[in-house]
N, CA, C and O atoms as a GROMACS GRO file, in nm:
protein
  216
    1UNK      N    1  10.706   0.439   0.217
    1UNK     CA    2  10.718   0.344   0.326
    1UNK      C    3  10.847   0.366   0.403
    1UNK      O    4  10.874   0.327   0.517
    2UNK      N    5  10.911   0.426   0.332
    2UNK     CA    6  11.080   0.460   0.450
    2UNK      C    7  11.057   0.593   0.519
    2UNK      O    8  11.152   0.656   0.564
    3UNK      N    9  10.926   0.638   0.528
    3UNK     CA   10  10.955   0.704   0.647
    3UNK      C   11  10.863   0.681   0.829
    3UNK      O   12  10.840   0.744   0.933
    4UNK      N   13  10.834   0.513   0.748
    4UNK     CA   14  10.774   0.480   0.908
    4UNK      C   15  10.861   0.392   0.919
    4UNK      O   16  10.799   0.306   0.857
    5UNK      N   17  10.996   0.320   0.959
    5UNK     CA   18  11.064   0.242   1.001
    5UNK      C   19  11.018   0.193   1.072
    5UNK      O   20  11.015   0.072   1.053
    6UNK      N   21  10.951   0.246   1.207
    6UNK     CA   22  10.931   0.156   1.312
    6UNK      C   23  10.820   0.092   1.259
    6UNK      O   24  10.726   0.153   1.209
    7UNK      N   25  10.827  -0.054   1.270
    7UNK     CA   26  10.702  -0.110   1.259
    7UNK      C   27  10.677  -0.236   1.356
    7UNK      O   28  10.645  -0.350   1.324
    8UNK      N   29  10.702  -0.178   1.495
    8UNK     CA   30  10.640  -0.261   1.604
    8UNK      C   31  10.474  -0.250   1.646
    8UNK      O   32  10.408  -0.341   1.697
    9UNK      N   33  10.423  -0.109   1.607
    9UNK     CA   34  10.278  -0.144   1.586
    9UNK      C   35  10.228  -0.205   1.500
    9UNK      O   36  10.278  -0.181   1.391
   10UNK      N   37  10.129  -0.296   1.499
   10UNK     CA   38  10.056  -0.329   1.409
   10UNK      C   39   9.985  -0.278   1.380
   10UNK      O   40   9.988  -0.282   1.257
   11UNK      N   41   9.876  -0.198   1.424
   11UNK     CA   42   9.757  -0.124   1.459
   11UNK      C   43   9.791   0.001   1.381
   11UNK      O   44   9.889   0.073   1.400
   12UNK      N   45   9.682   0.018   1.276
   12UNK     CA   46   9.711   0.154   1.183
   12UNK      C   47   9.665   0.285   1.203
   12UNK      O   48   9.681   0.381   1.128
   13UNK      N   49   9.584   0.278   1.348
   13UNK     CA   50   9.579   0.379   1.427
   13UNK      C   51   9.711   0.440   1.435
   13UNK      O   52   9.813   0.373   1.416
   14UNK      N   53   9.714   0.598   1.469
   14UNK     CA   54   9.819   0.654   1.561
   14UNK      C   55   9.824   0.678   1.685
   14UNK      O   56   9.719   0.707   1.741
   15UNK      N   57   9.948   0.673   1.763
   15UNK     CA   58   9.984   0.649   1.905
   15UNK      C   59   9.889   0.780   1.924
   15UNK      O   60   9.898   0.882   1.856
   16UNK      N   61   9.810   0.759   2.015
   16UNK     CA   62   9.761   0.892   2.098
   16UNK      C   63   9.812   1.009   2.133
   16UNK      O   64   9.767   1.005   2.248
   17UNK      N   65   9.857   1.089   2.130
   17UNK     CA   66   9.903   1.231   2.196
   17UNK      C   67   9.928   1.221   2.351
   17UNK      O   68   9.836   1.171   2.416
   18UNK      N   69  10.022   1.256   2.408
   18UNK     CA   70  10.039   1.286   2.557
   18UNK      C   71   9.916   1.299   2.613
   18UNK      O   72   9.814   1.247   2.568
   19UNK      N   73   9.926   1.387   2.742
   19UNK     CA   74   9.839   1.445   2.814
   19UNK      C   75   9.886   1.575   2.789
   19UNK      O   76   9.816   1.666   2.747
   20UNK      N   77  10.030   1.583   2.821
   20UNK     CA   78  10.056   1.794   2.787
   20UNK      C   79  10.006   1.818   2.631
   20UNK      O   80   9.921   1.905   2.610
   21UNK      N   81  10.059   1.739   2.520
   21UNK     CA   82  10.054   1.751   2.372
   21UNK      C   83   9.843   1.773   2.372
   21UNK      O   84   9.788   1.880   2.343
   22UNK      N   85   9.775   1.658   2.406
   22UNK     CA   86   9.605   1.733   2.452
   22UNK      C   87   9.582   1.846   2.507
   22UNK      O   88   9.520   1.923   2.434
   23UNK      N   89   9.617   1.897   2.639
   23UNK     CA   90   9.604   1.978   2.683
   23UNK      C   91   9.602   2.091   2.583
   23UNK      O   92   9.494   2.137   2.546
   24UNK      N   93   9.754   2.154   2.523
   24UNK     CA   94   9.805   2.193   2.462
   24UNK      C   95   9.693   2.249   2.385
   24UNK      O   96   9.632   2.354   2.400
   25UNK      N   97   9.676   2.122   2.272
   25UNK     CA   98   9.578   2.173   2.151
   25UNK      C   99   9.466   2.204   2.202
   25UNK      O  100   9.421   2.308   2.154
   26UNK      N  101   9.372   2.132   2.314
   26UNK     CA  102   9.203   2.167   2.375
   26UNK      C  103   9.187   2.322   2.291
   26UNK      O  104   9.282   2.399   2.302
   27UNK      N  105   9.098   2.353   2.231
   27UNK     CA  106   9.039   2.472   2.244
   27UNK      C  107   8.987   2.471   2.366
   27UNK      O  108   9.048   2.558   2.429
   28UNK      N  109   8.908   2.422   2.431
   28UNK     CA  110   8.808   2.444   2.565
   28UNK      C  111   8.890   2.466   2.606
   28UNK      O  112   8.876   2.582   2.644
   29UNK      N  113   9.026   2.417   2.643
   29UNK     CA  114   9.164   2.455   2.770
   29UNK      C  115   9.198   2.545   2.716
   29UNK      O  116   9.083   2.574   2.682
   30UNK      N  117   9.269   2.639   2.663
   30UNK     CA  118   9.328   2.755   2.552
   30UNK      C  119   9.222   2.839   2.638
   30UNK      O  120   9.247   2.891   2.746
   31UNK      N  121   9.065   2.844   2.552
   31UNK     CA  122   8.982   2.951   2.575
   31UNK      C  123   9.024   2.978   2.763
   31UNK      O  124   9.061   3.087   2.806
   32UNK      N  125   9.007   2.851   2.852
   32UNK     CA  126   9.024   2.891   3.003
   32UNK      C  127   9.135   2.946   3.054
   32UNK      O  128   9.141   3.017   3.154
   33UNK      N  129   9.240   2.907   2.972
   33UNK     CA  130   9.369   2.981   2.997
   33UNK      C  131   9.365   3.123   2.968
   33UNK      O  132   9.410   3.203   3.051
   34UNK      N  133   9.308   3.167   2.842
   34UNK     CA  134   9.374   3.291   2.798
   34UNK      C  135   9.206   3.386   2.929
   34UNK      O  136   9.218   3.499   2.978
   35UNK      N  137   9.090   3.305   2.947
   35UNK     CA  138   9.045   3.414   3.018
   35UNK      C  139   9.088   3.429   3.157
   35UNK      O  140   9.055   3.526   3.225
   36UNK      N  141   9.182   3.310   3.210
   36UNK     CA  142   9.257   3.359   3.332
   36UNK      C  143   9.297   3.467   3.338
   36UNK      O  144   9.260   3.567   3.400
   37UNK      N  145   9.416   3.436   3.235
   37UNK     CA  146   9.531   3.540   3.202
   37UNK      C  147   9.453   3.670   3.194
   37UNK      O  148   9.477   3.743   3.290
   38UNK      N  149   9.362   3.722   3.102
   38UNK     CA  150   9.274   3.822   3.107
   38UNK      C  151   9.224   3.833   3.204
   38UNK      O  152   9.296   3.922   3.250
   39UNK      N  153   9.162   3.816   3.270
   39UNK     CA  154   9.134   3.821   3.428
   39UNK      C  155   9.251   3.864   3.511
   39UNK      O  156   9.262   3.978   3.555
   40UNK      N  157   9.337   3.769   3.531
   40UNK     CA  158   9.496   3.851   3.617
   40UNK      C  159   9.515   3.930   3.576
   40UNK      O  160   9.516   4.018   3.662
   41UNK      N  161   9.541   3.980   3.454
   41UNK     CA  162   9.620   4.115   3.345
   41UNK      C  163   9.493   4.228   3.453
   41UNK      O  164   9.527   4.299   3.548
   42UNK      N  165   9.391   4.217   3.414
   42UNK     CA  166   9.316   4.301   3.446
   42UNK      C  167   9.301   4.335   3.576
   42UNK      O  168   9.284   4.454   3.604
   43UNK      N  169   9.304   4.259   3.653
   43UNK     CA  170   9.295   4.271   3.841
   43UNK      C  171   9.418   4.318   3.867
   43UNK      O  172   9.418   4.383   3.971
   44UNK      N  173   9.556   4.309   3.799
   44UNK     CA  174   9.672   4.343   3.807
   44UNK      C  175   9.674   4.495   3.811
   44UNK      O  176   9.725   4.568   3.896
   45UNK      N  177   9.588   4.537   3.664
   45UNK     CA  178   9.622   4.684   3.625
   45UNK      C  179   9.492   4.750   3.732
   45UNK      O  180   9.540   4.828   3.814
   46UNK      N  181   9.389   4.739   3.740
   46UNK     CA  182   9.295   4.793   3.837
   46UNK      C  183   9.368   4.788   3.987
   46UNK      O  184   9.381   4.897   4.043
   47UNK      N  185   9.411   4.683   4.048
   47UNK     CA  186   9.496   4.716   4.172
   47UNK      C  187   9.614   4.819   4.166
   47UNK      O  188   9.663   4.870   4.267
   48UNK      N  189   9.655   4.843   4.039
   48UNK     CA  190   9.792   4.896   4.020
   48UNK      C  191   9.728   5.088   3.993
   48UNK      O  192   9.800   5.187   4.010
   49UNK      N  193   9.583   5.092   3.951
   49UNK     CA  194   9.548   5.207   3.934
   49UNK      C  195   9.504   5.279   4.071
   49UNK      O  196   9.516   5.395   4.110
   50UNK      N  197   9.449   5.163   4.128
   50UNK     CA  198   9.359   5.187   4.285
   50UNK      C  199   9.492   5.222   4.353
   50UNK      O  200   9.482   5.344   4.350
   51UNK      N  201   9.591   5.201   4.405
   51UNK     CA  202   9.714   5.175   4.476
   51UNK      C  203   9.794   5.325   4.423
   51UNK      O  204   9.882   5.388   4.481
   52UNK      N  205   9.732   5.351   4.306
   52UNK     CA  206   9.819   5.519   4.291
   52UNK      C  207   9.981   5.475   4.205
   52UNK      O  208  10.086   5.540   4.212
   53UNK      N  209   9.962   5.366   4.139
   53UNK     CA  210  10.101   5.288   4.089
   53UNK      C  211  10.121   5.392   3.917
   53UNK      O  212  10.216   5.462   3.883
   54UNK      N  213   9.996   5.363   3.844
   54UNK     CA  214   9.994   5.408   3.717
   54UNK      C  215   9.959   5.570   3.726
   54UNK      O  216   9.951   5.637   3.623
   0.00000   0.00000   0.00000
């Protein structure tokens, strides 16, 4: 019991998570992020091959 001091909730629920702290964890958000990123990475290096860069 001494490591919940605060005890202005009553409610034995826990406080909800942010909106960034959700975001964050989403798998569904994660998966859309990383196929951005894969997507840019890739349009990056194909423009960079087309362009005579690599």
């Amino acid at each position: 019991m001494a490591r919940y001091l605060d005890t202005s909730q009553s409610s034995s629920l826990p406080p909800t998570p942010d909106l960034q702290t959700r975001i964050r964890t989403n798998p569904r958000v994660k998966a859309v992020m990383w196929t951005l990123g894969v997507g840019i990475v890739c349009l990056v290096i194909i423009a960079a091959v087309a362009s005579h860069v690599l």
